[in-house]
Phi, psi and omega in degrees: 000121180256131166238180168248152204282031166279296221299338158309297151332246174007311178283295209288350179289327206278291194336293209285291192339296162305320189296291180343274187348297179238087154039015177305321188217147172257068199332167188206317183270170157301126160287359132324320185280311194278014171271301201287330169294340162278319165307330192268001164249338162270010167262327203299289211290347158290325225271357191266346147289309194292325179304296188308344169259344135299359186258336183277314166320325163292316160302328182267034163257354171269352168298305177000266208298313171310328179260345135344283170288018155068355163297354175222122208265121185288319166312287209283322178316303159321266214304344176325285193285015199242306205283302194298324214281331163295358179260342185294304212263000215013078210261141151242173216219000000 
């Protein structure tokens, strides 16, 4: 997923802000830390689409030719594998 990396910052700034807000959490740490250490879970947790759809590009590469010659239409193949490994990983998305 691509944003821009403000937008992390940002999010994960609301987050801690709104938790504070109604009393959800009790800093213990700096909060400086603990906002970046949530941006660093919330880029983690986009970035968990963009692997997976290299790894299914990497699997319809063996495919390459087949898909070339128009015998195998690549959008529906992708989603094919994108769709099985996740139902495999039970990966949300």
């Amino acid at each position: 997923m691509r944003l821009p990396k403000t937008w992390s910052h940002r999010a994960a700034c609301k987050i801690i802000e709104n938790l504070k807000a109604k009393n959800l959490i009790e800093i213990s740490i700096a909060e400086k830390d603990l906002i970046e250490e949530t941006e660093k879970v919330i880029i983690d947790e986009l970035m968990v689409e963009e692997r997976l759809n290299e790894e299914v590009r990497q699997i319809l590469k063996q495919y390459e030719t087949e898909i070339e010659k128009g015998k195998l239409d690549y959008r529906k193949l992708f989603e094919m594998t994108k769709q099985k490994i996740i139902k495999e990983r039970n990966i949300i998305i």
